[in-house]
C-alpha positions, 0 to 999 in steps of 0.5 A, a space after each residue: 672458647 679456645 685461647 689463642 697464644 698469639 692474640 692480644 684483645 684490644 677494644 675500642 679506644 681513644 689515645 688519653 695523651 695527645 702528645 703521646 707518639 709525636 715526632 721525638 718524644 718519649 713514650 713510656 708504658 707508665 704515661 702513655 701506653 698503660 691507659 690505653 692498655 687499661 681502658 681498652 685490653 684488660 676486661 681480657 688481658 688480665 688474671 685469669 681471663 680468656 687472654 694469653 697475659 695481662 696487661 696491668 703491670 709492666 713487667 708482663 707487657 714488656 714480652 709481648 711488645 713487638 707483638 702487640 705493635 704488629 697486630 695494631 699496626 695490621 689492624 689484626 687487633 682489635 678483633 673488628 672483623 665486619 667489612 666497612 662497607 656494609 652496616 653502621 655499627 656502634 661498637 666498631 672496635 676500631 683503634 684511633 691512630 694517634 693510639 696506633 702511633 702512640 704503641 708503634 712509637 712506644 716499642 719502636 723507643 724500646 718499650 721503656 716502662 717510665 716513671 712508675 709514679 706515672 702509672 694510673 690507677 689499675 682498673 679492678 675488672 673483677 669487682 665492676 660490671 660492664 653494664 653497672 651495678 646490677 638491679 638484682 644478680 642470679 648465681 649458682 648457688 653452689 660450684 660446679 667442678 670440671 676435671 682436666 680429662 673431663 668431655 664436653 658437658 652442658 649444664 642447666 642449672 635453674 633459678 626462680 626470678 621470685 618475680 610477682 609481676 612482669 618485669 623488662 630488663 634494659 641490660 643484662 650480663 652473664 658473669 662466667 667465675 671461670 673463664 678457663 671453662 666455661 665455652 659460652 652461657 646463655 641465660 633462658 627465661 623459663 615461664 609459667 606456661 612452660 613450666 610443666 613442660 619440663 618433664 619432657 626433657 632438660 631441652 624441652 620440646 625442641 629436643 623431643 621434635 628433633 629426636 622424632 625426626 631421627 636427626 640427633 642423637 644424645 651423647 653424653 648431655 649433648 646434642 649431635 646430628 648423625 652422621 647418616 642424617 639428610 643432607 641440606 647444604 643449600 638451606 635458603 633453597 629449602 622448604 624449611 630454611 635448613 631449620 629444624 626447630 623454632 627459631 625466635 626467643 620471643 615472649 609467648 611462652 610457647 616453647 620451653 626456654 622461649 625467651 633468650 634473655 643473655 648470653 655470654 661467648 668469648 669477645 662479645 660483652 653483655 646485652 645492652 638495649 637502646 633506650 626504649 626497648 627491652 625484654 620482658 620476663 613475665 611474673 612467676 619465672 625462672 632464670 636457666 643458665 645453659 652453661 657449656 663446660 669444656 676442658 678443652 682436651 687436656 688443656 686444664 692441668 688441674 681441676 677447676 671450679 665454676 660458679 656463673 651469675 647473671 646480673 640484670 637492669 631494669 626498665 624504670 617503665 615498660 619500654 615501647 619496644 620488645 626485643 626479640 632474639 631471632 636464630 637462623 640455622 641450618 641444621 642439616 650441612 654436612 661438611 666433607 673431609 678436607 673442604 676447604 671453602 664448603 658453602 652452607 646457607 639457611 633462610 627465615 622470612 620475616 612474618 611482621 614488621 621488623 626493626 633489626 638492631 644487631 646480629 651476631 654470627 657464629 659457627 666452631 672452629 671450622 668456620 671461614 666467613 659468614 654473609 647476611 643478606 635480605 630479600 625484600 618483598 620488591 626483590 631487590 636484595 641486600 647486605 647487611 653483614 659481610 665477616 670475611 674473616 670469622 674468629 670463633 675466639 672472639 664472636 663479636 655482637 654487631 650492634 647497629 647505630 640505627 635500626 633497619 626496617 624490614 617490611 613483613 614478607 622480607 626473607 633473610 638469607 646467611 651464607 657461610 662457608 667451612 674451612 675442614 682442611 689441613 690448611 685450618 690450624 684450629 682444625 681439630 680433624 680435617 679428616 672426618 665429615 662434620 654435621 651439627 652439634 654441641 661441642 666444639 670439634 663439631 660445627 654450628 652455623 647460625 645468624 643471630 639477631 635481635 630485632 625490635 617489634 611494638 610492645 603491645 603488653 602493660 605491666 600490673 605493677 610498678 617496676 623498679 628503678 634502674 642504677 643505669 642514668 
């Protein structure tokens, strides 16, 4: 995460007042604006989130008015950044018009703040969960401190579930206590397959296979590919698909962390399942929280501290589908000094009958666009996503409104492509070569998905109800 100074996060909204923005009436930010502001920017625009300033009280808006009515009126906010012509997603964070007139009027009549007595009441972010109140929560259970001049870091941290039968989540949601620096959380599932398997690394055997084929190299905790490693730009052309490493999180228990339960980046909210379908956590596990530390080189001016959880719902019966989370990364691009549209591509062929239900680009700093497409057996080829604009600040999670069958044989084809010049303000060195790895002034390229298969498992006890209606 690297906090924009010119950004305001707006999510999806509906205009609460229909008379706010008409032809010569007032708007004030008390009545009209403040509760689009609330329900639609404050998750983070508000103290200490990953937003340049709050939205809860007038006097920190009012400086930030023309801004504000410039990126809704370019549609720059929200950060909805997928092409309309391809997918049909549920979350599309798109701002109504009478919001985008109600705004634009607003500072236009001089952004006048009204009848304090009008403002509704302040949305208390900290205290709620996104998903609802959770069936149970996972914490650290002591703070982790970052100095300001401290590197890149990743922390696993392990907590056992305590579960004595297998439990299916419906909705989870990771809860950085710091924002400030905490770059992204994913919540792991380690079983009791994988258990001994432990000793083998903090990565496990994933980590061990790349080591043996001398592609990546430890630094500190984290993981780099060298520079001298083979080079892939073309992985959908490739044997392996540009991959390295196991690419799907399912519920097998063959790898070590093989069950990707929760993730948090800046931008992209908790992990929400359509009714019937959920990931199962098998009695006997641990939740890992992979947490990602960044100072962000000297952007902190005093130490902070961090103590991260993760809440889950649960199903009230085992659903009928299992959620798997698929990766698709090419591991072996190499971007050169001063490319300014490098093309980097990978590959996976589906090995049974899917149901994709949502994808979620990403990449660092670097990163320019990213297209998903599908073969399918026939050879008729499709888009499914097309992000001509990716923002590493805001990685949005795209969820479908249906799902798509994806017949077994299909293969998934990501293309992506690297700005490493000058012209990329968020370029921390246009003048060196990138390859893969953990931190931030390297590079990633990988298409998540979620996809959704039959449930096929029975649990051996009840499970519990969830809060959620």
């Amino acid at each position: 995460m690297v906090v924009v100074a010119s950004a305001i996060v707006l999510l999806v909204t509906v205009a609460k007042n229909s008379n706010a923005g008409s032809k010569g009436a007032e708007v004030t930010f008390t009545r009209d604006v403040a509760p689009i502001l609330f329900e639609s920017c404050a998750r983070c625009h508000r103290p200490g989130d990953i937003a340049p300033f709050s939205v809860l009280e007038y006097k920190d808006v009012r400086p930030w008015a023309k801004s504000i009515r410039e990126k809704v009126l370019t549609r720059e906010m929200p950060p909805w950044n997928a092409d309309p012509r391809y997918g049909d997603f549920r979350n599309a964070a798109l701002l109504s018009p009478k919001a985008i007139e109600t705004i634009a009027a607003w500072v236009d009549q001089g952004a006048k703040e009204g009848d304090p007595k009008l403002l509704p009441p302040v949305p208390d972010y900290n205290a709620n969960w996104v998903i609802g109140k959770p069936d149970q929560v996972f914490s650290m259970s002591e703070d982790l401190t970052i100095k300001p001049d401290a590197p890149d870091s990743y922390v696993y941290y392990t907590i056992p579930a305590g579960f004595t039968h297998d439990m299916w989540v419906e909705a989870a949601e990771i809860r950085p206590g710091n924002r400030r620096i905490v770059h992204h959380a994913i919540a792991h599932v380690l079983t009791p397959q994988t258990l001994a398997r432990a000793s083998e690394g903090s990565r496990g055997p994933e980590a061990k296979r790349e080591e043996d084929q001398g592609i990546f190299y430890k630094e500190g905790t984290l993981s780099r590919v060298k520079l001298d490693a083979p080079v892939i730009d073309d992985g959908a052309s490739a044997a392996n698909g540009g991959s390295l490493i196991r690419r799907r999180a399912g519920d097998q228990g063959s790898d070590l962390f093989s069950i990707l339960l929760a993730s948090y980046a800046p931008g992209k909210g908790p992990d929400l399942y359509a009714h019937g379908m959920g990931k199962k956590v098998p009695a006997g596990s641990s939740i890992v929280l992979q947490i990602h530390y960044s100072s962000f080189r000297g952007a902190l001016q005093k130490p902070e501290t961090d103590r991260t959880s993760v809440g889950l719902i649960f199903a009230r019966q085992p659903p009928d589908k299992r959620v798997v989370t698929l990766t698709v990364p090419n591991h072996f691009f190499k971007i050169p000094p001063g490319a300014g549209n490098h093309e980097v591509t990978a590959s996976y062929t589906f090995d049974e009958d899917v149901q994709l239900i949502d994808y979620m680009p990403h990449m660092h700093l670097r990163g320019k666009d990213m297209k998903y497409e599908v073969i399918y057996p026939s050879g008729r080829r499709e888009i499914l996503l097309w992000v001509p604009k990716f923002n590493f600040n805001w990685q949005t999670m795209y969820y479908l409104k249906k799902p798509i069958s994806i017949p077994r044989g299909t293969r998934a084809v990501i293309t992506a492509h690297f700005d490493n010049s000058l012209k990329n303000k968020y370029n921390p060195d246009a003048t060196k070569a990138v390859r893969w790895g953990d931190p931030t002034y390297d590079e990633m390229m990988i298409g998540w998905m979620d996809y959704a298969v039959p449930n096929s498992s029975r649990p051996d006890n009840p499970i519990k109800p969830s809060n959620r209606n």
